[in-house]
C-alpha beads as a LAMMPS data file, in Angstrom:
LAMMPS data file: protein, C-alpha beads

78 atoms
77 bonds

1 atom types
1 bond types

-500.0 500.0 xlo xhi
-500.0 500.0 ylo yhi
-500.0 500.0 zlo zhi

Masses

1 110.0

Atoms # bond

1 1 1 77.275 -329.312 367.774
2 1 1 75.479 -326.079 369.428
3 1 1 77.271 -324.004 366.820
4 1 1 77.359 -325.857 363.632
5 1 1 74.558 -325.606 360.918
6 1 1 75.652 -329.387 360.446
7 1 1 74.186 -330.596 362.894
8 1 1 70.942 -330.093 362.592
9 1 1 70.936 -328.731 366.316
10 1 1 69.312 -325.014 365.701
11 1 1 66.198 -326.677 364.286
12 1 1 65.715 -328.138 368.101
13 1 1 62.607 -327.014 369.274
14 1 1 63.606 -327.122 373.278
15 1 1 67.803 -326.934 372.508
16 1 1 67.557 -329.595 374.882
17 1 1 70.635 -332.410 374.973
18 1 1 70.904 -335.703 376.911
19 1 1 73.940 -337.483 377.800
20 1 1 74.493 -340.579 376.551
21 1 1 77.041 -343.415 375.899
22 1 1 77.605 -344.875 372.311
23 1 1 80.721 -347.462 371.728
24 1 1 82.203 -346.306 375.020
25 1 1 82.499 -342.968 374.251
26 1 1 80.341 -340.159 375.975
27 1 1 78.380 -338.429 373.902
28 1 1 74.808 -336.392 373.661
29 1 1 71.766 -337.274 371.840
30 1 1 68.941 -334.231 370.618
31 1 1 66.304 -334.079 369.289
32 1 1 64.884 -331.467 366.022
33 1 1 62.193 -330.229 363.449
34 1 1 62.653 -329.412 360.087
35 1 1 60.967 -330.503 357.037
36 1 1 61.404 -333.943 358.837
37 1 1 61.635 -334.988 362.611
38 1 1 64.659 -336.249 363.700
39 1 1 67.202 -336.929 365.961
40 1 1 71.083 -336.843 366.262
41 1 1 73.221 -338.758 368.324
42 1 1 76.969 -337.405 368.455
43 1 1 80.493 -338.273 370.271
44 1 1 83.393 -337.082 370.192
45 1 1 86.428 -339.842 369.389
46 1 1 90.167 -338.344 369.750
47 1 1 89.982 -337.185 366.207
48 1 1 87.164 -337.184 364.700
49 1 1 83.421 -336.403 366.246
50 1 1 80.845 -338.608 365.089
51 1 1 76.815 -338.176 364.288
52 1 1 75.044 -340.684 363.624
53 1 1 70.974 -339.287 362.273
54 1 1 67.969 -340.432 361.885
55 1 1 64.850 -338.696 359.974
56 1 1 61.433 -339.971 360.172
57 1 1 57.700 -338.892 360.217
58 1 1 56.522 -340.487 362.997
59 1 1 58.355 -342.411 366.197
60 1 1 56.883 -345.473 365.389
61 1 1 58.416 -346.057 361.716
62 1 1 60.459 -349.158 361.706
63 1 1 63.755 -346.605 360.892
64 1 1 62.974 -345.285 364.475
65 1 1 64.290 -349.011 365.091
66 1 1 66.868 -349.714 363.245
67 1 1 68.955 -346.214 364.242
68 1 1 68.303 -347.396 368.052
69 1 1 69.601 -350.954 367.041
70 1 1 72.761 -349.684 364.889
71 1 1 73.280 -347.128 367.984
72 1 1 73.424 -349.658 370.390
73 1 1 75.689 -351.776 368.763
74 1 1 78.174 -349.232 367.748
75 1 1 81.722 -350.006 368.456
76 1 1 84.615 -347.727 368.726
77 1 1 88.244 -349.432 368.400
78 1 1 91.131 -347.111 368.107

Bonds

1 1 1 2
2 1 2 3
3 1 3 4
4 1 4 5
5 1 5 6
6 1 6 7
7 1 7 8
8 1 8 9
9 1 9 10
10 1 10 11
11 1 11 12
12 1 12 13
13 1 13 14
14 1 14 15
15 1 15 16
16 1 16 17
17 1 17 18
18 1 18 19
19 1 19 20
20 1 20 21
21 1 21 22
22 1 22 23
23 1 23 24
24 1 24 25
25 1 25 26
26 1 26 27
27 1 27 28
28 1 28 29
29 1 29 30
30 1 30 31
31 1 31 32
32 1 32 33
33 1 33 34
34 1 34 35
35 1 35 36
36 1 36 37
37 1 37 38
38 1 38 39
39 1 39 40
40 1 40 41
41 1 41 42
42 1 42 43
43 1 43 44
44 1 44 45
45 1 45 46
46 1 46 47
47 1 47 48
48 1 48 49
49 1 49 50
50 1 50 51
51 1 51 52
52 1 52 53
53 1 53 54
54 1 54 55
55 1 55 56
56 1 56 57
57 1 57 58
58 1 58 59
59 1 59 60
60 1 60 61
61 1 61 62
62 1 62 63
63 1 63 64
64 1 64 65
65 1 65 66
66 1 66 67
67 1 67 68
68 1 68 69
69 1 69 70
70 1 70 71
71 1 71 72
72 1 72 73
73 1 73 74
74 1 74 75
75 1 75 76
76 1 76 77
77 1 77 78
């Protein structure tokens, strides 16, 4: 994540990560700045790493919302 311009992650003003768990799987949400706000939450399955994005122009925009609720109800099944 640290070293790919995919991920959005340079554009973090603090490079500041927090551990978190989506589906089961551990993974690390951050935060970043660019023409948008926005924030990335990523994990790492046995194959494939997943990121799952959210852009927005202020925290309180119902998309804010509806990431959160599509993060927390993320499944993975192998």
């Amino acid at each position: 994540v640290e070293g790919s311009d995919d991920s959005n992650f340079k554009l973090s003003p603090d490079k500041g990560t927090a551990e978190v768990k989506i589906g089961g799987m551990n993974g690390l949400v951050y935060r970043w700045d660019g023409l948008y706000q926005g924030e990335t939450t990523v994990a790492a399955g046995t194959k494939w790493i997943y990121a799952f994005s959210v852009t927005f122009d202020s925290e309180s925009d119902q998309i804010v919302s509806d990431y959160r609720k599509v993060i927390n109800s993320f499944a993975y099944s192998r």
